[in-house]
C-alpha positions in Angstrom: -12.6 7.7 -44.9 -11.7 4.9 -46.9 -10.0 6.6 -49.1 -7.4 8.2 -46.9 -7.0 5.3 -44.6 -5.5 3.8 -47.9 -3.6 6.8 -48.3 -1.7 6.7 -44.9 -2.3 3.5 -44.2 -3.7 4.3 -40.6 -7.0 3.6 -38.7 -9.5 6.8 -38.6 -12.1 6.8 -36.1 -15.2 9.6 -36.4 -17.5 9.4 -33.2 -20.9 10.8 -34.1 -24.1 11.3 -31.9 -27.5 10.9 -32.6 -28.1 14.1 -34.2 -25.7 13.1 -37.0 -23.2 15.7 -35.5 -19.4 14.8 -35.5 -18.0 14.8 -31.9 -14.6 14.0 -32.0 -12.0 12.2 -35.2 -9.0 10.6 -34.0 -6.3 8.7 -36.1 -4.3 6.0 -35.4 -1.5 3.7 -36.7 -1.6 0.8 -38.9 -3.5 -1.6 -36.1 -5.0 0.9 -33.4 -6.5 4.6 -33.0 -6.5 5.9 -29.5 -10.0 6.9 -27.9 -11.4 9.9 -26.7 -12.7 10.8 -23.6 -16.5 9.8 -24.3 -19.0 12.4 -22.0 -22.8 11.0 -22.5 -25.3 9.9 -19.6 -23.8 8.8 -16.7 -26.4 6.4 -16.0 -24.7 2.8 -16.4 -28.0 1.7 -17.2 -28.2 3.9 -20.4 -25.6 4.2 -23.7 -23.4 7.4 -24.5 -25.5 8.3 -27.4 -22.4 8.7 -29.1 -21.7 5.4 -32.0 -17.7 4.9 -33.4 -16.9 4.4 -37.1 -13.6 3.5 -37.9 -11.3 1.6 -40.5 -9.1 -1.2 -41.0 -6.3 -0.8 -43.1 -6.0 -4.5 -43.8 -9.0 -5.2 -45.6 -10.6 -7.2 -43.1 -14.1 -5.5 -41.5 -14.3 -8.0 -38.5 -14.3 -6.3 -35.3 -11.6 -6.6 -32.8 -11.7 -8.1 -29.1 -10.4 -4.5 -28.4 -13.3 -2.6 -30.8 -15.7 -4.4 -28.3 -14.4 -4.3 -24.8 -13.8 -0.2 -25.9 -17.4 -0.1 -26.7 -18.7 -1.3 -23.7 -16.4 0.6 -21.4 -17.0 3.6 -22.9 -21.2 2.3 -23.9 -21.1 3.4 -27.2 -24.2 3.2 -29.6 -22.8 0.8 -31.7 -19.0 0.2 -33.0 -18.9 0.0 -36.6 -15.6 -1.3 -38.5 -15.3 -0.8 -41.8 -12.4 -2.6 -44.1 -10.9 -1.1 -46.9 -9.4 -2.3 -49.9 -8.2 -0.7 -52.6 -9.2 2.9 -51.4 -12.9 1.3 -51.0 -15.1 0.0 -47.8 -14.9 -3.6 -48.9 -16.8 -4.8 -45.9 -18.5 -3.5 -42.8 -18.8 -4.8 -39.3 -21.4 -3.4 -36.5 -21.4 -4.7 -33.0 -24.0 -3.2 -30.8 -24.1 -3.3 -27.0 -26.5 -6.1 -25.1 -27.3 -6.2 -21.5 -26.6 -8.7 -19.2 -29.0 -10.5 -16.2 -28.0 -7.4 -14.3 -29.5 -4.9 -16.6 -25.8 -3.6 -17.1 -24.1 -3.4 -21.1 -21.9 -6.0 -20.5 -22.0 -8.4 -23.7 -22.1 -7.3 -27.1 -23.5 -9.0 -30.6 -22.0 -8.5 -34.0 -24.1 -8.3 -37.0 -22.3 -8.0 -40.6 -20.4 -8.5 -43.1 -22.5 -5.4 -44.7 -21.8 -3.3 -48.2 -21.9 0.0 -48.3 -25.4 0.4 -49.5 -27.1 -2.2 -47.3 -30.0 -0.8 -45.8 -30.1 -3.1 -43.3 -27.0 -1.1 -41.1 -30.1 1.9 -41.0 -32.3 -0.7 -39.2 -29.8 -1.4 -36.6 -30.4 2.1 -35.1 -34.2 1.1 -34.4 -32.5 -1.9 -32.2 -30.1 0.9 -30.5 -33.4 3.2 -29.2 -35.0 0.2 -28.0 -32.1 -1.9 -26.3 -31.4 2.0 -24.5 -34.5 2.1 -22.7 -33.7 2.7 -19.3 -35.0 -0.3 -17.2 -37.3 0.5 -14.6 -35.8 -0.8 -11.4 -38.0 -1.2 -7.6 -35.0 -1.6 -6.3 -32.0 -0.2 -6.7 -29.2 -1.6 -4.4 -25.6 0.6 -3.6 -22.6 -2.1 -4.8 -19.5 -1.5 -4.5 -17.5 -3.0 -7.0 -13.8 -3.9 -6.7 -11.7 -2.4 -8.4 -9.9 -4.4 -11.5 -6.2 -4.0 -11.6 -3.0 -4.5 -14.0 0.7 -4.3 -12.2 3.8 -2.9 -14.0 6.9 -3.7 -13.0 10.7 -3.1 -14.4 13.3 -4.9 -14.2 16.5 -2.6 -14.7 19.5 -5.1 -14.1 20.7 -9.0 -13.8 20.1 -9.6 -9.9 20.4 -12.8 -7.9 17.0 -14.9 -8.7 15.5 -17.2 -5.6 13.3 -20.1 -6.2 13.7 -19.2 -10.3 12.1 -15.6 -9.8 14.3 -12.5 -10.6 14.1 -9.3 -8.5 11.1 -7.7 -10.4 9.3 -10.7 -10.6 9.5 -11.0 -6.7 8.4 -7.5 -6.2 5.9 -7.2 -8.2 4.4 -10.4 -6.5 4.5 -8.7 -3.7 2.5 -5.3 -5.1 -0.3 -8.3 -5.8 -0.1 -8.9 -2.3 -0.6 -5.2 -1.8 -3.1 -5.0 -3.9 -5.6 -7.6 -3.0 -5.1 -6.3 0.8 -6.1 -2.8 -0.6 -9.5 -4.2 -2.2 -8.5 -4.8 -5.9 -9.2 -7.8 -8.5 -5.6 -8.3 -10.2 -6.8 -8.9 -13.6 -2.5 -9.4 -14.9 1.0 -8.9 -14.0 3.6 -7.0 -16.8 7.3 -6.8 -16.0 9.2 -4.9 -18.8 12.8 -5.6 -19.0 14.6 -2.5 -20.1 18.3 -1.0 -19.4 16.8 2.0 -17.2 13.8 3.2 -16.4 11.9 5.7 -19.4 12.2 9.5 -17.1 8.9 10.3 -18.7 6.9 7.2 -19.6 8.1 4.9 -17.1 8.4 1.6 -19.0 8.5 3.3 -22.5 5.9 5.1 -24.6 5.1 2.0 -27.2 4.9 -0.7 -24.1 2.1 2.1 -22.3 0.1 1.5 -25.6 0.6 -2.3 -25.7 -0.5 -1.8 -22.3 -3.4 0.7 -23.3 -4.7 -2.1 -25.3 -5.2 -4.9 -22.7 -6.7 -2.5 -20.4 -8.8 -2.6 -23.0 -9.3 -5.9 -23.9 -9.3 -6.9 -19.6 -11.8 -4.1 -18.8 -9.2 -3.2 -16.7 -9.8 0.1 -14.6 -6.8 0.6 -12.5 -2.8 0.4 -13.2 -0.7 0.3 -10.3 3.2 0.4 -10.9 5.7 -1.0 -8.9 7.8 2.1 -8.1 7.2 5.1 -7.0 6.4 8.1 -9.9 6.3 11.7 -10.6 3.4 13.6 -11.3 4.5 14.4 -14.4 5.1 10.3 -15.3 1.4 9.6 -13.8 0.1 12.7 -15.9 2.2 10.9 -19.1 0.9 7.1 -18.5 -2.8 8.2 -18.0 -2.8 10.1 -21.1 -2.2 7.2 -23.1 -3.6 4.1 -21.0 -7.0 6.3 -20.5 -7.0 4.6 -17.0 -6.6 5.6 -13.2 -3.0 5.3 -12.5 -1.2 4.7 -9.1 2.2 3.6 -8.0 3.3 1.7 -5.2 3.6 4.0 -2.4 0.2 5.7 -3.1 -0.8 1.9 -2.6 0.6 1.3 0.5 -1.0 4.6 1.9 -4.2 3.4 0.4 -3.6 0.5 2.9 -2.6 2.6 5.9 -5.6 4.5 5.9 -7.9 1.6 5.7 -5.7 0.6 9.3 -4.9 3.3 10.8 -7.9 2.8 13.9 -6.2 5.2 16.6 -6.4 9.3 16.3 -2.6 9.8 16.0 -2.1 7.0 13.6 -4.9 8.7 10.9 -2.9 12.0 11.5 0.3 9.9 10.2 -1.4 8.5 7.4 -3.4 11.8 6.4 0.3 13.5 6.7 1.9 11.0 4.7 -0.6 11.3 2.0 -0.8 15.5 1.9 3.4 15.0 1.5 2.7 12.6 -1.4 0.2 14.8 -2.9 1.5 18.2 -2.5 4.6 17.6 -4.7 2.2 15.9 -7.9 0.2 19.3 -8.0 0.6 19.9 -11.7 0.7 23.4 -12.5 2.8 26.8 -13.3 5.0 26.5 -10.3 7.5 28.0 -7.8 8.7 30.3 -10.1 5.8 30.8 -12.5 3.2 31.3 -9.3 0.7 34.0 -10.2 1.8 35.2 -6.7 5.0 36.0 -7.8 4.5 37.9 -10.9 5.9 38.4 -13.8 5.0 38.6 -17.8 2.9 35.8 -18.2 2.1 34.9 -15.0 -0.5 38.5 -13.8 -4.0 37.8 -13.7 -7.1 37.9 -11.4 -6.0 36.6 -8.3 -5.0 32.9 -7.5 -5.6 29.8 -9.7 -7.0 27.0 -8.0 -4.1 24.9 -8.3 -2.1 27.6 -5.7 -5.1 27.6 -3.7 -4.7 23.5 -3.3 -1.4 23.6 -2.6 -1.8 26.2 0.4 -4.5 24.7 1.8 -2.5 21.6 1.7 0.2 23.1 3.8 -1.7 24.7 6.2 -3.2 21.3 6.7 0.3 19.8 7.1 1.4 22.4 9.9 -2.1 21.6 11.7 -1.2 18.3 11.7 2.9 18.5 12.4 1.6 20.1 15.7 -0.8 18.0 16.8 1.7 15.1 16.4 4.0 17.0 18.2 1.7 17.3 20.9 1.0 13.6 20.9 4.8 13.0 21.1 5.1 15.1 23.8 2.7 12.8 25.8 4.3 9.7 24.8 7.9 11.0 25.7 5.8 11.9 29.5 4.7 8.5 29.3 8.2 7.1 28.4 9.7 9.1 31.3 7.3 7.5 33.9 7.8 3.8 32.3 11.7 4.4 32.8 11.3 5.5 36.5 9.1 2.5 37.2 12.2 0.4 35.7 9.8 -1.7 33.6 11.7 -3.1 30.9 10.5 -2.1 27.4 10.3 -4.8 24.0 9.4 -4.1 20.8 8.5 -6.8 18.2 10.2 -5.7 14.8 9.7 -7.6 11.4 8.4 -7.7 7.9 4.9 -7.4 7.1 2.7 -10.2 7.9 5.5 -12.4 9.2 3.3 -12.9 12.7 3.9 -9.9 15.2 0.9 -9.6 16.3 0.1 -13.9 16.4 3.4 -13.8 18.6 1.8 -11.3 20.8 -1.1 -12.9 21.6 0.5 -15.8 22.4 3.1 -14.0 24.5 0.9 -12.4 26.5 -2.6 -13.7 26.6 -4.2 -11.3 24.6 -6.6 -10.6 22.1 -4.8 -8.1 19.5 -6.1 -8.5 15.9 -4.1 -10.5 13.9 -4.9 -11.3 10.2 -3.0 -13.2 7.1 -2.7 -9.8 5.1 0.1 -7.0 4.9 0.1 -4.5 7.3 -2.4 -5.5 9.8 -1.0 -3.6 12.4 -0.7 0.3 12.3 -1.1 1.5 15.3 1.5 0.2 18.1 0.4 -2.0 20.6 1.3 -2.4 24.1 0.7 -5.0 26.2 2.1 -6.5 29.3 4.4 -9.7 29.4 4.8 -11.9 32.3 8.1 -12.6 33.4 9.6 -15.9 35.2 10.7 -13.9 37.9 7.3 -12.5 39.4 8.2 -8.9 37.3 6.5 -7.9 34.1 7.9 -6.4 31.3 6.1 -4.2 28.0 5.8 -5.4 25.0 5.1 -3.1 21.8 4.2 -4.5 18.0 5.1 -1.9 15.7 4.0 -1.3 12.0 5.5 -3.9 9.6 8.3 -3.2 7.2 8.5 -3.9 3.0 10.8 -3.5 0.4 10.6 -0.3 -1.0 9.4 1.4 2.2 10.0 5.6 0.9 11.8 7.8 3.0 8.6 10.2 3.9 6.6 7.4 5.0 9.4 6.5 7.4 9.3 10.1 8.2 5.9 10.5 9.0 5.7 7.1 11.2 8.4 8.2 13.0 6.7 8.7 16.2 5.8 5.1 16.2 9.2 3.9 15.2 10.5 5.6 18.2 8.9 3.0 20.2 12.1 0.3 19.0 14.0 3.2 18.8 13.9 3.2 22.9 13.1 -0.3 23.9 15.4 -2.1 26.2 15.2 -4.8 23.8 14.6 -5.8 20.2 12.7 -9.1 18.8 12.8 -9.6 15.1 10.1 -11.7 14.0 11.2 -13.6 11.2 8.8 -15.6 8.3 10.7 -18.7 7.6 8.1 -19.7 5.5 8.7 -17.6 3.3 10.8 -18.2 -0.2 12.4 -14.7 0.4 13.5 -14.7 4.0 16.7 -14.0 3.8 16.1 -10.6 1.3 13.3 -9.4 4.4 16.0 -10.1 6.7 18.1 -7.7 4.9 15.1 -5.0 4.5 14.4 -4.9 8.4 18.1 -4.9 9.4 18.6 -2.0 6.8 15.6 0.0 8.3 16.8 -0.7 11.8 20.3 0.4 10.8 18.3 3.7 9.4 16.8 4.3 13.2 20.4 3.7 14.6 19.0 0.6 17.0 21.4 -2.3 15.4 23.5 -1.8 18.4 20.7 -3.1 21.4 20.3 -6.1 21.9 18.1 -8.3 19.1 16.8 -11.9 20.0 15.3 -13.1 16.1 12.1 -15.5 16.5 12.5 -17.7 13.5 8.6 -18.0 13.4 6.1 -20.5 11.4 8.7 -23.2 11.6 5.8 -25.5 11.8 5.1 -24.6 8.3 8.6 -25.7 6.7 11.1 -29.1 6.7 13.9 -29.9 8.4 16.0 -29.7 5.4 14.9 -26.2 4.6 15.8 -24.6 8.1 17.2 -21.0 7.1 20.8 -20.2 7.4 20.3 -17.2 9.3 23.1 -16.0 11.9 21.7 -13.5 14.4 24.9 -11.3 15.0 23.7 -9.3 17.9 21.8 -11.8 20.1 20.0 -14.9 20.7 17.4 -16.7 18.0 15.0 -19.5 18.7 12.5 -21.3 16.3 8.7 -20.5 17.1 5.4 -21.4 16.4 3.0 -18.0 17.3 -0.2 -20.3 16.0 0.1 -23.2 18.1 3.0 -22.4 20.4 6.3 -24.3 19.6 9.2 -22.6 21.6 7.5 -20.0 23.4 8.5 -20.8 26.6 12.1 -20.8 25.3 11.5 -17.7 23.9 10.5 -16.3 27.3 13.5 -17.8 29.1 15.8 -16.1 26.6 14.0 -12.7 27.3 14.5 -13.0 30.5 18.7 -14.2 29.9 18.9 -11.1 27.5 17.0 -8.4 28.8 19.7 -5.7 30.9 19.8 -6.1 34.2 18.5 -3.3 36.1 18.2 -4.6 39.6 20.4 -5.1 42.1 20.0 -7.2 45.2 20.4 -5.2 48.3 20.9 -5.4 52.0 20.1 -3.5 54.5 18.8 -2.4 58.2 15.8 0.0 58.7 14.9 1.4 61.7 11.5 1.3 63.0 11.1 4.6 63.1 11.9 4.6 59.2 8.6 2.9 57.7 8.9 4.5 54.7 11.6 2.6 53.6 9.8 -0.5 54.1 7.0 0.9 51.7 9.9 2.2 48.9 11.2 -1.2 48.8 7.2 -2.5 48.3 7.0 -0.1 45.7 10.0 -0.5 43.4 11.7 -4.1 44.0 10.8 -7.3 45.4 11.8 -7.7 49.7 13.2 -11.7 50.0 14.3 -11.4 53.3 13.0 -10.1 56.8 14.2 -10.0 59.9 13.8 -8.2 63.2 15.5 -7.2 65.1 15.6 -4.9 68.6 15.9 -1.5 67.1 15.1 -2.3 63.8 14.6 -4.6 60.7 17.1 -6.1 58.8 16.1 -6.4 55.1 17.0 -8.4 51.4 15.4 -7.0 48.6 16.1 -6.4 45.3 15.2 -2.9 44.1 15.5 -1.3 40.7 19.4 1.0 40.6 17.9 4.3 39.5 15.7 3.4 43.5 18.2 3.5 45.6 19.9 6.8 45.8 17.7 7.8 48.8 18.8 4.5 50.9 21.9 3.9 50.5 22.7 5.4 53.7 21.2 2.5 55.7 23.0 -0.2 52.8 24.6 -3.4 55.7 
């Protein structure tokens, strides 16, 4: 080993087990070697049975904070590193695995330097049997661990920075956010600056193995890249990081279906997720299917990898039609709300900028809130007291974000239809926030997607209590009102109210008329559908004020003073 190391000056790793049988040899470059996939006892409790050897080019035999974070990850027997010099081992290295309080391998000692003929490196394998024992636990308790995470990013081109952050830096701040709402531990943050993104590694082949290497040295067990990959770039990065690899939108999904509480909204999230899937099916293909036929491709029946994918799609027509029932029942529902004349308002807005707060506080009512992205899947309706003795609805929708793909609009479009058809618009607005202006622009391009930029808007400048005077946003509101709120403790929501009231359309009209008293009826439609303000009787009848809805009056007109 020594010997050819010297030769081409690269790192040779031999993994033996304890048999003395060779398992796997992989080479490396000057300063690394890659590492196999490890199979031993699952047990966390026990070692692989499986030790490295490798070499080091440079002469020195001193393991690596990489040589011993691999060799606990992967609980190796023992990691031995052995320095070379002039086509000799000059000196040897072994670290061996120790357990913590926990009875886990999660610390490590280092015993050397050794020679060659030391026969103290044969007692170290006594040490290894003993130290493997399993430990005898009365108790064993189920822990779930979170996961430890590194973010990627890219930065592509020169955008506008805010507050000294660049584009990338901003978004990728943001995936943290994601992140520790999904559960992880972000262990680091990597943006790689590069002209365009790599088609099959992403950020580049040599940064994945710089990366590789503080996976490594981090313990890291998750990567999570701001964009959103093939399966072929996921298949490409996990070959060389040796990690579980996800990007951004598989993320945000991950989030969704820890949200999504109501029957319809786990259909949208299992939907979105089957769409997501169904196209990263590695495999022969559309035009290499065993189905098809062909030289190369007849055989036995179906490989498993067709079978997925069309048990996949039958799933997603299941599901497409029970949505389709669902929105079937919710246009019913719409009908009925837009014969009552209630007026209906949706609350718009990025993530986490206070929908839900602003509800509660509107309203009176007790829907959860929480300071995390995407608390609110599932719309929520609730009704909203108006000034005038009328009530209208009031809907908060699912948050928006930068980045937001195409099919996951697409599969929430059911509950985007609910601003799609609202008499009125309120776009909740986190002034707080170092970025406002940039989510301003996301919701208003979202909103221009659903084609609802021409109804009427009212923004709610919300947690101004949180900001100075002197850092008031510059935000013009081109299609309505806006107001500064406080959803926590209240500041301008009765404005707020009066300007719902000032913008909401009109669709009552104030009447007058004489019924006869042989006409009850009447008396009881204008109960029903509008508000009476005036009586007065007369000798063959009642003359009457009311204000009634306009799509109500089509059967009276006929007694209309």
């Amino acid at each position: 080993m020594a010997e050819l190391t010297e030769k081409i000056n690269r790192e040779i790793a031999v993994y033996i087990d304890r048999k003395g049988n060779i398992t796997d040899i992989s080479i490396g470059d000057s300063n690394t070697v890659s590492l196999p996939l490890v199979e031993g006892r699952r047990s966390l409790n026990r070692l692989s049975g499986i030790r490295c050897v490798h070499t080091h080019p440079s002469g020195g035999g001193m393991v690596s904070a990489v040589d011993l974070s691999s060799m606990i990850n992967l609980r190796l027997d023992a990691m031995i590193a052995i320095g070379v010099k002039d086509k000799r081992a000059d000196e040897i290295y072994v670290a061996l695995p120790h357990r913590d309080d926990s009875g886990e391998f999660k610390k490590s000692r280092i015993f050397g330097p050794f020679t060659v003929d030391d026969d103290r490196i044969n007692q170290l394998m006594d040490y290894i049997f003993e130290i493997d024992k399993e430990k005898m636990l009365s108790l064993y308790k189920n822990k779930t661990e979170s996961e430890k995470a590194i973010l990627v990013g890219l930065e592509t081109g020169s955008k506008n920075k805010i507050n000294g952050m660049s584009y990338g830096e901003r978004s990728l701040a943001e995936l943290e956010e994601l992140a520790t709402t999904a559960g992880a531990v972000v262990l680091e943050k990597i943006l790689q600056v590069r002209p365009k993104k790599d088609s099959a590694f992403y950020v580049g082949k040599g940064k994945l193995e710089e990366i590789g290497l503080i996976c490594q040295a981090l313990h890291a067990d998750l990567l999570i890249f701001d964009d959103e990959l093939s399966g072929a770039q996921i298949s490409n990065i996990e070959s060389i990081v040796g990690v579980k690899v996800i990007d951004r939108t598989n993320l945000i999904l991950d989030i969704f279906a820890q949200r999504a509480r109501s029957k319809e909204g786990k259909f949208q999230v299992e939907l979105a997720q089957l769409k997501y899937r169904i196209s990263r099916l590695a495999g022969l293909g559309r035009q290499l299917s065993r189905l098809g036929g062909g030289i190369g491709t007849r055989g036995p029946g179906e490989k498993k990898l067709e079978t997925d994918r069309r048990h996949i799609r039958r799933r997603i027509q299941y599901l497409n039609s029970q949505l389709e029932q669902m929105e079937n029942r919710r246009n019913s529902l719409r009908d009925d709300r837009s014969d009552s004349a209630v007026p209906v308002i949706a609350l718009v807005g990025y993530t986490n900028a206070g929908k839900s707060t602003l509800m509660n506080q509107l309203c009176d009512a007790d829907v959860f809130a929480e300071n995390k992205l995407f608390a609110t899947l599932d719309p929520t309706t609730r009704k909203l007291p108006l000034e005038d003795g009328k009530y209208a609805l009031l809907i908060d929708t699912v948050g928006f974000i930068r980045k937001l793909p195409h099919h996951l609009i697409e599969a929430f479009k059911s509950t985007l239809e609910e601003a799609i058809y609202a008499d009125l618009l309120i776009h909740v607005v986190d002034v707080s926030s170092e970025e406002v202006e940039e989510q301003v622009q996301v919701v208003d391009s979202i909103l221009e997607d659903l084609g609802v930029l021409d109804k009427p808007i009212i923004m709610a400048f919300n947690k101004i209590d949180l900001i100075s005077e002197y850092r008031r946003p510059g935000i013009i509101n081109k299609n309505g009102k806006s107001f500064e709120i406080s959803a926590v403790n209240g500041d301008g929501i009765e404005e707020l109210k009066k300007g719902i009231l000032e913008v909401l359309p009109q669709n009552e009209v104030e009447i007058k008329l004489f019924v006869p008293y042989a006409e009850g009826w009447i008396v009881s439609h204008l109960h029903q559908n509008g508000k009476i303000l005036n009586e007065e009787h007369k000798e063959e009848g009642t003359e009457i004020i009311a204000r009634v809805s306009k799509s109500k009056i089509g059967t009276i007109k006929k007694y209309f003073v």
